[in-house]
C-alpha positions as CSV (number, residue, x, y, z in Angstrom):
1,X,-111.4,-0.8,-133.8
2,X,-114.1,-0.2,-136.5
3,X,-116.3,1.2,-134.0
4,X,-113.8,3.4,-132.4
5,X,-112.8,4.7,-136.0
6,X,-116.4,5.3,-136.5
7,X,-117.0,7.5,-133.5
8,X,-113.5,9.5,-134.2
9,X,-114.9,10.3,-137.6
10,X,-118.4,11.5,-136.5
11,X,-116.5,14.6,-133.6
12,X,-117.5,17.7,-135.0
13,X,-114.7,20.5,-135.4
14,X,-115.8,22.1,-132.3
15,X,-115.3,18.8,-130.5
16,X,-111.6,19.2,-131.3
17,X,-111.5,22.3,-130.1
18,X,-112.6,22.1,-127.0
19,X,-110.5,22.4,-123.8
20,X,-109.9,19.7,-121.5
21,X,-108.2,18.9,-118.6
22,X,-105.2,17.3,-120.1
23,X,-102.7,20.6,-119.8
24,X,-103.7,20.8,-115.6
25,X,-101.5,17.9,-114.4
26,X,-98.8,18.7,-111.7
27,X,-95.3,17.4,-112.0
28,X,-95.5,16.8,-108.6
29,X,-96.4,13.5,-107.1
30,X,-97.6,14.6,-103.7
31,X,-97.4,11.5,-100.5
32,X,-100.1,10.9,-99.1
33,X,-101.2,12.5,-95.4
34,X,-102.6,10.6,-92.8
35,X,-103.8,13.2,-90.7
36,X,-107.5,13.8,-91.6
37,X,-107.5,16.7,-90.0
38,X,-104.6,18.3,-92.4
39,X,-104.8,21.9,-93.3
40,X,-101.9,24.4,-94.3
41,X,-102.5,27.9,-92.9
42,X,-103.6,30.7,-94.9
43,X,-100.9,32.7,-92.6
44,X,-98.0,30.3,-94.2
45,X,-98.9,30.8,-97.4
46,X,-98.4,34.2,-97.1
47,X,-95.4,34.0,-95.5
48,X,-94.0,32.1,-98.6
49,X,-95.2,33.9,-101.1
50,X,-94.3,37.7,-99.9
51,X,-90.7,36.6,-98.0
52,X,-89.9,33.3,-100.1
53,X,-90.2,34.0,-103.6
54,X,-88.5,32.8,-106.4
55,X,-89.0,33.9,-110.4
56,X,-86.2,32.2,-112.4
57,X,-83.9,35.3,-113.1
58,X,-80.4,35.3,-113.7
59,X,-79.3,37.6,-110.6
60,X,-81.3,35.1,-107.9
61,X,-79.6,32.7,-106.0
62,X,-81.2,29.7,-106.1
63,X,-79.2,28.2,-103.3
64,X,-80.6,31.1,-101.0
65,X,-84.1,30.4,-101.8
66,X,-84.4,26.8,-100.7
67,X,-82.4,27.8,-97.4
68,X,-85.3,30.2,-96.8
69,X,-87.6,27.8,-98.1
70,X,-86.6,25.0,-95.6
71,X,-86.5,27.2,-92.9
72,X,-89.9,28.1,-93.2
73,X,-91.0,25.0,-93.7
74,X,-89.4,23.7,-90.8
75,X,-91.4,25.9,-88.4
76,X,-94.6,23.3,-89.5
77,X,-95.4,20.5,-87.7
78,X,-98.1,17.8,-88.6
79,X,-98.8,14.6,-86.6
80,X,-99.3,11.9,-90.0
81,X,-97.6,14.6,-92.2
82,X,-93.7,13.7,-93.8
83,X,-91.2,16.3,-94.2
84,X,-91.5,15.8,-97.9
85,X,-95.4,15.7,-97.9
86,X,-95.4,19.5,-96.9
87,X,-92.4,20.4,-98.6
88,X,-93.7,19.1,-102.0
89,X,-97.0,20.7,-101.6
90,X,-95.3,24.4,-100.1
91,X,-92.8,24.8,-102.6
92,X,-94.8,25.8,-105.6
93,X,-96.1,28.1,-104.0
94,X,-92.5,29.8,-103.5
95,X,-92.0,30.2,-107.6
96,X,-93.2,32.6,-109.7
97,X,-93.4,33.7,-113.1
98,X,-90.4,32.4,-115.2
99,X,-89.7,29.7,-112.4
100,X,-93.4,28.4,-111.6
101,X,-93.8,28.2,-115.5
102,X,-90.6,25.9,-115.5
103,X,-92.2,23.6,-112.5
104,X,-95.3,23.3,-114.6
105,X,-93.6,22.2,-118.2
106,X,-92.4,19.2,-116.0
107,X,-94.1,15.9,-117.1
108,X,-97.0,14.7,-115.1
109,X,-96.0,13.5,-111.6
110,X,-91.9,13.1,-112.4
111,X,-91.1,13.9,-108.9
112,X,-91.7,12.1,-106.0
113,X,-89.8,13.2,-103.4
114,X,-88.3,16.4,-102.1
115,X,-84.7,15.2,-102.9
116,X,-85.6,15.1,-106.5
117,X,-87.0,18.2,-106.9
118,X,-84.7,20.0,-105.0
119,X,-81.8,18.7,-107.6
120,X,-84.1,19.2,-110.7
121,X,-84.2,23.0,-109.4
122,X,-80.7,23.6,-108.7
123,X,-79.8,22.2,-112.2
124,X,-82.1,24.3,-113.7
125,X,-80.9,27.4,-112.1
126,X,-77.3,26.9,-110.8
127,X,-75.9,25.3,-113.9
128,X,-72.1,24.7,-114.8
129,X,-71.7,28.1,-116.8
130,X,-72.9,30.0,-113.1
131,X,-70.5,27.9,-111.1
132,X,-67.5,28.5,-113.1
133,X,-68.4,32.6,-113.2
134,X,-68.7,32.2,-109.5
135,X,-65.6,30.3,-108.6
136,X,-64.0,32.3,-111.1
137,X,-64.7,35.4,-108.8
138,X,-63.4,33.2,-105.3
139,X,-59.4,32.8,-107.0
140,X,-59.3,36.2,-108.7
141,X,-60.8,38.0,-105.3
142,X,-59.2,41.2,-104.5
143,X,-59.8,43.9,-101.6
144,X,-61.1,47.1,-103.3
145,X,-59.6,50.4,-102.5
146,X,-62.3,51.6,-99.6
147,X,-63.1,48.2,-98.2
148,X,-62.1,47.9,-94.9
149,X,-60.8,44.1,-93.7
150,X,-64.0,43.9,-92.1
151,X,-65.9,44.6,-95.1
152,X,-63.7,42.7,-97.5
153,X,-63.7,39.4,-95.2
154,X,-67.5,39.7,-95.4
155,X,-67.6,40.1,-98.7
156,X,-65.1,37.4,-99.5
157,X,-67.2,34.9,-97.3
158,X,-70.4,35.5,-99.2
159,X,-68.5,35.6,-102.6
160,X,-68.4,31.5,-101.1
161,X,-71.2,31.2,-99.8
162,X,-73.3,31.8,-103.0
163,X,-71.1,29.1,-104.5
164,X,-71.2,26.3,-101.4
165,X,-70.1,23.5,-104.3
166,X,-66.8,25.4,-105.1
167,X,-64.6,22.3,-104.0
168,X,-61.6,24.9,-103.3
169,X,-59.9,23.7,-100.0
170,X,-59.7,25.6,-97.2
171,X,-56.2,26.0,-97.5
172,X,-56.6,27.7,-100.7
173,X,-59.4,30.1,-99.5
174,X,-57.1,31.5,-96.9
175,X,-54.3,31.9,-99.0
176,X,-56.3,33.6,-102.1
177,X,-57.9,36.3,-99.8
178,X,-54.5,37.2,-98.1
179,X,-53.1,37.5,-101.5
180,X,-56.0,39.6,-102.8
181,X,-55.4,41.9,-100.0
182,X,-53.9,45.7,-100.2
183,X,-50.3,45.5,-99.1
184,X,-51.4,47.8,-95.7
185,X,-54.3,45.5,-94.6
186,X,-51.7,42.1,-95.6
187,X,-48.7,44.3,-92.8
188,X,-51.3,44.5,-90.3
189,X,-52.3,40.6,-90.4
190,X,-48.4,39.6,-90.4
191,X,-47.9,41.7,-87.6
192,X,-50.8,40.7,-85.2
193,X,-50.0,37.0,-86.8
194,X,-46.7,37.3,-85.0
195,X,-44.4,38.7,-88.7
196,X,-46.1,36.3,-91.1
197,X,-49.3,33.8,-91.5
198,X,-47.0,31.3,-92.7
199,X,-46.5,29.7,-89.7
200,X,-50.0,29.1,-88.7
201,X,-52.6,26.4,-89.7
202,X,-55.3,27.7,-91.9
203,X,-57.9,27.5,-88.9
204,X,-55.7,29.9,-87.4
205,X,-55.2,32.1,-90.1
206,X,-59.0,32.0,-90.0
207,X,-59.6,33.2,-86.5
208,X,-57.1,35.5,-86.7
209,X,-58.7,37.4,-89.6
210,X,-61.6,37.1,-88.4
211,X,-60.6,38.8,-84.6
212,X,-59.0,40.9,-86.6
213,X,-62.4,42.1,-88.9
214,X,-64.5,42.1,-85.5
215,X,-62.0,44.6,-84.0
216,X,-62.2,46.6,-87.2
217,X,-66.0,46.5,-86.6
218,X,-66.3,47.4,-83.7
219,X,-63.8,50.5,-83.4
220,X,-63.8,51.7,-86.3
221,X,-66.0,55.1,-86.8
222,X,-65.9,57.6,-89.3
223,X,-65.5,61.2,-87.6
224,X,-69.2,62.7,-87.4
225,X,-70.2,66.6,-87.8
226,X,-72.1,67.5,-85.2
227,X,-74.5,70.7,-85.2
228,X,-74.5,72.8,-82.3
229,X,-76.0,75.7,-82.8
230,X,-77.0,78.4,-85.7
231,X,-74.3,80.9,-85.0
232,X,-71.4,77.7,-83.7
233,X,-69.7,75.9,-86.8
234,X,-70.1,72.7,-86.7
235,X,-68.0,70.2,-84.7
236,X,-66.0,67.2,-84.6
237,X,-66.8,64.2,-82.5
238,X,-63.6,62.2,-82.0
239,X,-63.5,58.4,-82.9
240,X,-62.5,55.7,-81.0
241,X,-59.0,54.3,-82.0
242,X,-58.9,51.8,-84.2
243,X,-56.9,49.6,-87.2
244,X,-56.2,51.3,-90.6
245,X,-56.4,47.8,-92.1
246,X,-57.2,49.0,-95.9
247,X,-59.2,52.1,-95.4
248,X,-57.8,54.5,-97.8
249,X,-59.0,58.3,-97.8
C-alpha cells in the first residue's frame, strides 16, 4: 500500500492528463468466430451504411430499421459464424450520430446477444410516450376528404404497421376503419358486402376491403389532357370505369 501511495504521489500533472484507452471500450460483447478465414465485405458495409442507417431522431421508426437491418444481414452466410456473431458486429455500423453516440455510452460489454440489444434499442427509441401517440392515431383514424379507399386502406395499414405492439384485436381494427370512413366509401362496402358488414367475420370484412381497394387501384384514372397539336386544343382521354369509393372533386 505504502509503495503504491508512493508512486501515485510522484505522477506528474501531465501524467494525469494524458489519454488512455479507457473511454474505447464497446458495449458490445462480440461471440467468438470459428471460421479463420472470416471477413465481412467492404461491399456490405456499404450497403449498411448508405440503405440502413439509423441517427436517433424523433420522426425514424425504429421498428423499420431492424427489419431492414435483418434483412440484410440475412443475405450473409458464414460456415463457423452465429446469426448473432454477424449481427452484433454489423449493427453499429447501421447507427449514426445521435444513435451511435447512444450505443457507445453503454457500459463496457453489457450486451451479449442480439436479443438484448435489439430490446435495449427499441426501448430507447420506441418508448411508451411513442406507442400511445401511435395507437392514439389507429382508434381516432379517419378517411380524409381526397383519399380514395385504396389510399386510405393503405394508409390505415401502415398507421399499424409502425405500431406492430398495438394489442388492438382484429376485430376492433376492422370496425375503427369502417367507422372512420366517409359515409360514400362506408355505402359502397355495404353494398358489395351484400347491405351491411355486420354479418361477416372480420377476415371477411378484411378481404372484402381489401378486393375492394385493389379494384379501386386498378381502375381508377384521373382523366389526362392530351396535346395534339399547336393549332388542336387539347383533348380528353376517357378513363376506364371505376368505384367513386371516397374521391371527392
Amino acid at each position: 500500500m505504502a509503495e503504491e501511495h508512493a508512486e501515485v504521489n510522484s505522477r506528474t500533472m501531465s501524467v494525469y492528463a494524458r489519454p488512455t484507452l479507457a473511454g474505447t471500450h464497446s458495449s458490445i460483447r462480440r461471440p467468438n468466430i470459428e471460421a479463420n478465414n472470416f471477413k465481412i465485405k467492404t461491399r456490405m458495409l456499404q450497403m449498411i451504411q448508405n440503405r440502413v442507417q439509423f441517427n436517433g431522431m424523433p420522426d425514424e421508426d425504429p421498428n423499420t430499421h431492424i427489419k431492414k437491418f435483418l434483412e440484410l444481414c440475412d443475405t450473409i452466410k458464414i460456415n463457423g459464424a452465429s446469426v448473432d456473431a454477424i449481427r452484433l458486429r454489423l449493427f453499429l455500423f447501421s447507427l449514426d450520430n445521435r444513435a451511435r453516440e447512444w450505443l457507445d455510452g453503454q457500459p463496457r460489454n453489457s450486451t451479449t446477444t442480439w436479443d438484448e440489444l435489439g430490446e435495449k434499442f427499441l426501448d430507447k427509441y420506441f418508448p411508451p410516450s411513442k406507442t400511445a401517440k401511435l395507437r392514439n392515431n389507429i382508434v381516432a383514424y379517419r378517411q380524409e376528404d381526397s383519399e380514395t379507399l385504396y389510399e386510405t386502406w393503405e394508409r390505415f395499414k401502415n398507421t399499424l404497421r409502425r405500431c406492430p405492439h398495438h394489442g388492438i384485436p382484429h376485430w376492433l381494427q376492422m370496425q375503427t376503419f369502417y367507422n372512420g370512413l366517409n359515409p360514400e366509401t362506408k355505402q359502397s362496402i355495404d353494398a358489395a358486402g351484400g347491405g351491411t358488414i355486420n354479418n361477416k367475420t372480420p377476415p371477411q370484412v378484411e378481404q372484402l376491403i381489401e378486393d375492394m381497394a385493389m379494384n379501386n387501384y386498378e381502375w381508377y384514372s384521373a382523366p389526362k389532357q392530351v396535346p395534339t397539336t399547336a393549332n388542336q386544343k387539347c383533348r380528353t382521354t376517357p378513363s376506364q370505369p371505376s368505384y367513386s369509393l371516397g374521391r371527392t372533386s
